[in-house]
N, C-alpha and C positions, 0 to 999 in steps of 0.2 A: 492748430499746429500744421504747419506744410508740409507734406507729402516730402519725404529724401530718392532723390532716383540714381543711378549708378550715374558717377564720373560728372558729379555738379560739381563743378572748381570750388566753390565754398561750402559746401558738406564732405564731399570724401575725398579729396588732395591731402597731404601731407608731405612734409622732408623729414629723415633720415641721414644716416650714414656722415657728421661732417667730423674731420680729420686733423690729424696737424693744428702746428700754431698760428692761432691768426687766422685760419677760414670761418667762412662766414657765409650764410643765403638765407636767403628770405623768399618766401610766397607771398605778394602779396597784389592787391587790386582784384582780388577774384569775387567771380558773379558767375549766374547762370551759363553765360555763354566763353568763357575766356578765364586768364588769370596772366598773373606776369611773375619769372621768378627771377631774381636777380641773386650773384656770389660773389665773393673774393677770395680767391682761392693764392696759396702762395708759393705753393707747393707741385708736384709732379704727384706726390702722393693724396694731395687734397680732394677732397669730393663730396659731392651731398646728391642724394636720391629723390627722386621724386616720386612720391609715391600715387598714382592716379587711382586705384582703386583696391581696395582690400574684401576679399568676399566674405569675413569676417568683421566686426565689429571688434578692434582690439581695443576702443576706447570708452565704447558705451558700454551703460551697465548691465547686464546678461536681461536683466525681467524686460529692458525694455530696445534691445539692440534688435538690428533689422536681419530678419533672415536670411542665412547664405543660400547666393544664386549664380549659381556661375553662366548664365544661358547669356552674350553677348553676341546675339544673331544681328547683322545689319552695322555694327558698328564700324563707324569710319571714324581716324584720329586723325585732326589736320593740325601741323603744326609751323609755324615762323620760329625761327630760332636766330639770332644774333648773337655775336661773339665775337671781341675781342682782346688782344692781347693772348690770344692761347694758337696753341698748334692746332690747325683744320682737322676734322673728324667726319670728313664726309662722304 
C-alpha cells in the first residue's frame, strides 16, 4: 500500500459546499503533483469549496485513518487559476 502524505490532489482534496439550482463542480485529473477543478455556477449565491486538506480523517474508518498532524513547516501553495464569465476576485 502507498504511503498517503498531506495535500496529494488525489488522497486528500475534496468539494464541499455546492448551492442553488443547477451548480455544479468537479475535481478532476488529479495526480501527485496538480489536479484541475472545474463549475457551473448560476447563481451570485452558488459556490463549492475546496477542500485541500483535513487534519482529520472524516472519511476513513477510525482503526485505520491516519493521524492528525498539523506541523505544515516549509509549505508553499502555488496556484494558476482561470475564470470566466464571473466578476474578478483578485
Amino acid at each position: 500500500m502507498d504511503p498517503i502524505f498531506k495535500f496529494q490532489p488525489h488522497r486528500t482534496m475534496h468539494l464541499q459546499g455546492f448551492d442553488g439550482f443547477g451548480a455544479a463542480a468537479a475535481l478532476w485529473g488529479a495526480s501527485d503533483t496538480g489536479f484541475n477543478l472545474s463549475g457551473v455556477f448560476r447563481d451570485q449565491a452558488d459556490f463549492a469549496v475546496l477542500v485541500l486538506f483535513q487534519k482529520d480523517d472524516p472519511f476513513g474508518h477510525p482503526r485505520f485513518s491516519y493521524l492528525p498532524d498539523g506541523n505544515i513547516t516549509g509549505l508553499k501553495l502555488d496556484f494558476d487559476i482561470q475564470f470566466q464569465g464571473v466578476q474578478t476576485f483578485e
